[in-house]
N, C-alpha and C positions, 0 to 999 in steps of 0.2 A: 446566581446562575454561573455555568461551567459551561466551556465548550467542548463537547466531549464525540469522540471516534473509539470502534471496536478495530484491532488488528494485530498484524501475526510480523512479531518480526525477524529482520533476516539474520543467516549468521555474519559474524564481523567478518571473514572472510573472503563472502562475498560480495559484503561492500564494499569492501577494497578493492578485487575488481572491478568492479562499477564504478567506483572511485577516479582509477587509473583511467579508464576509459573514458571521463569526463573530461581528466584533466588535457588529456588527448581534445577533446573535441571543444574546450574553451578556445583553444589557439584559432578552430574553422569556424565557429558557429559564432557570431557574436547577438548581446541584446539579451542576452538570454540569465535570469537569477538562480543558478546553481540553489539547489535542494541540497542545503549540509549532509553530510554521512549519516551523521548520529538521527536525522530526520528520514529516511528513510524507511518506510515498512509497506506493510502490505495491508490496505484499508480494506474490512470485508462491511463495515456499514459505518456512515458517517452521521452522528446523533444531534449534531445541532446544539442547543443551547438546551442544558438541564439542572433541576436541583441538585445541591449537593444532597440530599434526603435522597436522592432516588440511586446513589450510587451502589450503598450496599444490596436493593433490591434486585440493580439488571446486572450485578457481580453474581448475585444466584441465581439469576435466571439461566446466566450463559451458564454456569456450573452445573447445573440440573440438565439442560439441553446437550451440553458437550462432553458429558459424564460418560459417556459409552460409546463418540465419536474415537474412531480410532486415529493413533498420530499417523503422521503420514510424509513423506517427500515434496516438497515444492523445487523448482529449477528455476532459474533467473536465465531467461534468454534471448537474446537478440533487441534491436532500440526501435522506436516507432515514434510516430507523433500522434494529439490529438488536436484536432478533430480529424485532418487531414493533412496530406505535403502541401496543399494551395492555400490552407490556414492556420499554421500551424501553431497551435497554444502553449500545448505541456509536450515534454521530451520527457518519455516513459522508456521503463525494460519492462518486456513482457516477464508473467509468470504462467509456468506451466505447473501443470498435476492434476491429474483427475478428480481429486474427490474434492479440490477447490470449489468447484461451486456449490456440493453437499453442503459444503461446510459457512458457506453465504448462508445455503436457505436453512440451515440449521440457527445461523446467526438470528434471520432473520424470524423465525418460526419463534424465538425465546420472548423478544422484543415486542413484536407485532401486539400481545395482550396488554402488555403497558402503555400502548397508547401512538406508538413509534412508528409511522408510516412505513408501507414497503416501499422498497425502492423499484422504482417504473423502469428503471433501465437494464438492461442484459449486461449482468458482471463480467464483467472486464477485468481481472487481476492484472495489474501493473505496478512496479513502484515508480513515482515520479521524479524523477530527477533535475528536472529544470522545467522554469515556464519563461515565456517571452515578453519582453513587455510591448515598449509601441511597434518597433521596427520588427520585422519577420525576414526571412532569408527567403528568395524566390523558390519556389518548388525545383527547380532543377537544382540549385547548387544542392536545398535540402537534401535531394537525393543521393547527391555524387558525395555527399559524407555519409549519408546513413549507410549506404548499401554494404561497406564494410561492416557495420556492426547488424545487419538484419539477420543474421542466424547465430550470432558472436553466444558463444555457450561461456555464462559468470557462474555457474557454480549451481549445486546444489542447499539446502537446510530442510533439515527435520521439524514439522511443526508439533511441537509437545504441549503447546498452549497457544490462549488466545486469548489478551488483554484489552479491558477497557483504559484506557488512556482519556488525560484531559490536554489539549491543546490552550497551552497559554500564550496571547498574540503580546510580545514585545518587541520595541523598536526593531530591536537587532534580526528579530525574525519572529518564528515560535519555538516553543520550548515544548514537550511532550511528557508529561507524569503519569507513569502508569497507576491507576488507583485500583483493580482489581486483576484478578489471573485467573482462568478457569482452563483447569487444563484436562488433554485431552486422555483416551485412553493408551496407557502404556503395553496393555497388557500384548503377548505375541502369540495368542490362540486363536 
């Protein structure tokens, strides 16, 4: 068994801003386990534990389903937390673009016959960038750092694909292998 996520990810550019912005907010925010760079993407379904047998199946499924999905624009912008400033978990940037969530329930439309639950919550794009562990920052200081970054524009990426990846949990952190690509359409008609 694998532990395996479907997502799209950002350009290196962008991460570096995001990056920068981090390093910025280690100095205010403490407690908090920075999410490396190179971890960084944009989850559109998280799979759970699966065979390696079923890999090359939901690499055609997403192929079949994203075959005629046109590429499109994503935007990286501004920071938030979840669940909320009075308990704050993960320290996300939002992602913005329209046809993101097409492209969820596209995800999710390919999936769904193999057996793979839908997901009950309203998508949320975000990449995460940090979570908290026991200590939390009060909701006021939270806010008096967030509020500079709550509309902070990191950039733009074009989404030309969408990989299934396997998450391998080591000491050090995870480690992320992408084992399939399904990409989307290029065409500009």
């Amino acid at each position: 068994m694998i532990r395996a996520f479907v997502a799209i990810e950002i350009y290196p550019a962008v991460l570096q801003r995001i990056g920068e912005a981090a390093d910025e907010l280690r100095a205010k925010i403490s407690h908090i386990r920075w999410t490396p760079q190179a971890n960084c993407h944009l989850t559109l379904k998280f799979l759970g534990a699966i065979e390696e047998s079923q890999i090359d199946s939901i690499g055609l499924a997403l192929e079949h389903e994203l075959s005629l999905f046109r590429r499109c624009t994503i935007n990286a912008k501004g920071l938030g937390v979840f669940p909320d400033e009075k308990r704050p978990r993960i320290l996300w940037v939002g992602i913005e673009g329209k046809p993101l969530a097409m492209l969820a329930e596209k995800v999710e439309t390919a999936l769904t016959p193999m057996g793979f639950q839908r997901e009950k919550r309203a998508f949320t794009p975000h990449l995460t960038i940090g979570r908290w562990r026991e200590h939390k920052p009060t909701p006021r200081e939270l806010g008096n750092v967030l509020d500079k970054w709550k509309e902070h524009d990191f950039g733009g990426s074009t989404v030309h694909e969408v990989k299934l990846f396997q998450s391998i949990l080591k000491p050090g952190g995870a480690q992320y292998q992408p084992l399939k690509t399904a990409r989307l359409n290029d065409s500009s008609d």
